[in-house]
C-alpha positions in Angstrom: 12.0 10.7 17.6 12.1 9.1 14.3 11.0 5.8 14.0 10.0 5.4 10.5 9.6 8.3 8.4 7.3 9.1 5.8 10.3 8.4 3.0 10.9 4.8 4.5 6.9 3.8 4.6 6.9 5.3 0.5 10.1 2.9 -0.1 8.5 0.2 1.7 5.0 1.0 -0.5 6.9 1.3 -3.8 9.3 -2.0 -3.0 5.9 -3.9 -2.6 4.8 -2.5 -5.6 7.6 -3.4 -8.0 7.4 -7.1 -6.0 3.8 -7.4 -7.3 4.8 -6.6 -11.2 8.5 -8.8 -10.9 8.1 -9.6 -14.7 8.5 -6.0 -15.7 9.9 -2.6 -15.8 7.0 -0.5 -13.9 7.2 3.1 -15.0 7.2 5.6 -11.5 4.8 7.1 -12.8 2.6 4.5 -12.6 4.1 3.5 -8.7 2.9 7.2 -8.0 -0.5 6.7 -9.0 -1.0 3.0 -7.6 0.5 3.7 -4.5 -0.3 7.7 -3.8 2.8 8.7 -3.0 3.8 12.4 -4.8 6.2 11.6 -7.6 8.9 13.9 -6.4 9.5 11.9 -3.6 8.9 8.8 -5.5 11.7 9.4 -7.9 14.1 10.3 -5.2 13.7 7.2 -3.4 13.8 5.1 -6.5 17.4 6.7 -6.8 18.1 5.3 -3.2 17.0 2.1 -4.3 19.1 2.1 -7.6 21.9 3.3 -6.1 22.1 0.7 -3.5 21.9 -1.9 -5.8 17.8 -2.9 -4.8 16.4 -2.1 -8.1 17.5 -1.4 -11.8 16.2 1.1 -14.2 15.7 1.3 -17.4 14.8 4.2 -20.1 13.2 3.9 -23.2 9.1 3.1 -24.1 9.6 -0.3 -21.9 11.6 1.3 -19.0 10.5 1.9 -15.5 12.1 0.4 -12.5 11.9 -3.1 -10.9 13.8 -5.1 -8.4 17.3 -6.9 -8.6 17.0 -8.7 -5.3 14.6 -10.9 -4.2 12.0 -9.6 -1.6 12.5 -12.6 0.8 16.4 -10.9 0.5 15.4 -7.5 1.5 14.8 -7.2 5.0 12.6 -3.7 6.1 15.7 -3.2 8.1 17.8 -2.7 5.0 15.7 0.0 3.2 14.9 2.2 6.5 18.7 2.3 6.7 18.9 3.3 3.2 16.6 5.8 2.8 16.6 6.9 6.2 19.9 6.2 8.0 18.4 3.9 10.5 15.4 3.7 13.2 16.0 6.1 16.1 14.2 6.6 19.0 15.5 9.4 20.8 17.3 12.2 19.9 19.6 13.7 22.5 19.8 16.8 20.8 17.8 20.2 22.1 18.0 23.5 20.1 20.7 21.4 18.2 22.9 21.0 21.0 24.0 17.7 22.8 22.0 17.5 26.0 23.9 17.8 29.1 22.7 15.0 30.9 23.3 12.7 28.2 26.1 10.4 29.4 24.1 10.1 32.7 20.2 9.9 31.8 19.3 6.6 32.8 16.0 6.8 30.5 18.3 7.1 27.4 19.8 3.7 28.4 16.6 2.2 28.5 15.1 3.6 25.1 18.3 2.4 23.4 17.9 -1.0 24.8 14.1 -1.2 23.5 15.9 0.6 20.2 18.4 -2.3 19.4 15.2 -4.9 20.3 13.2 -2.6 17.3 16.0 -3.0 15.1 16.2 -6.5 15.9 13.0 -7.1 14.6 12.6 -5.3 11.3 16.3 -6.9 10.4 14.1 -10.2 10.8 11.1 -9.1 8.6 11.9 -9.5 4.8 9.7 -7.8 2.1 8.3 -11.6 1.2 7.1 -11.4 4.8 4.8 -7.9 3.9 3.6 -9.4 0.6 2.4 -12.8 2.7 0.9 -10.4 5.1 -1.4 -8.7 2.5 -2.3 -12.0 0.7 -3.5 -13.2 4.4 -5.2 -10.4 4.8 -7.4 -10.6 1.5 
């Protein structure tokens, strides 16, 4: 099972980051520190992000990364299916082999259902709505 991984929750941390400090180029480096997440990671994800067009980077004294969308335009959706692939639930896989009972396992039917209703819901929930949340909350 793989709902959100550890990678999606650093994209999601570093996104919020970069959202907070729009009127710059924030250095990873700095994203690392703020946000504790290792830097090795980090910079992998911020690739992700690059590559799909998210954020922009920039090199130099004044470079760093920052956002090219707008967080109410990035659903959570978007980057768990960027840096992850999507949200699963179950795996039908055991010792790396298809399980046998797949095409009949009634719970599987069920835990897809409740799946698509998951996916449903971080599809509606933008970045915006994470950075409202936290201004609530203080």
């Amino acid at each position: 099972m793989k709902m959100i991984t550890k990678n999606s929750d650093y994209a999601i941390r570093a996104i919020l980051y970069m959202a907070g400090h729009r009127n710059r180029f924030v250095p990873s480096s700095e994203i690392s520190d703020q946000e504790q997440i290792p830097l090795i990671y980090l910079r992998r994800i911020l690739q992700q992000l690059i590559k799909s067009n998210l954020a922009e980077s920039k090199e130099g004294v004044a470079g760093g990364v920052r956002l090219k969308i707008e967080p109410i335009d990035i659903s959570v959706a978007q980057v768990i299916n960027i840096i992850q692939g999507g949200i699963q639930m179950l795996d039908c896989m055991f010792r790396k082999e298809i399980c046998k009972n797949r095409a009949n396992c009634v719970l599987r039917k069920r835990i897809m259902s409740i799946e698509e209703k998951v996916k449903q819901e971080f599809l509606q929930l933008s970045i915006q709505d994470l950075i409202n949340d936290i201004t609530e909350a203080k």
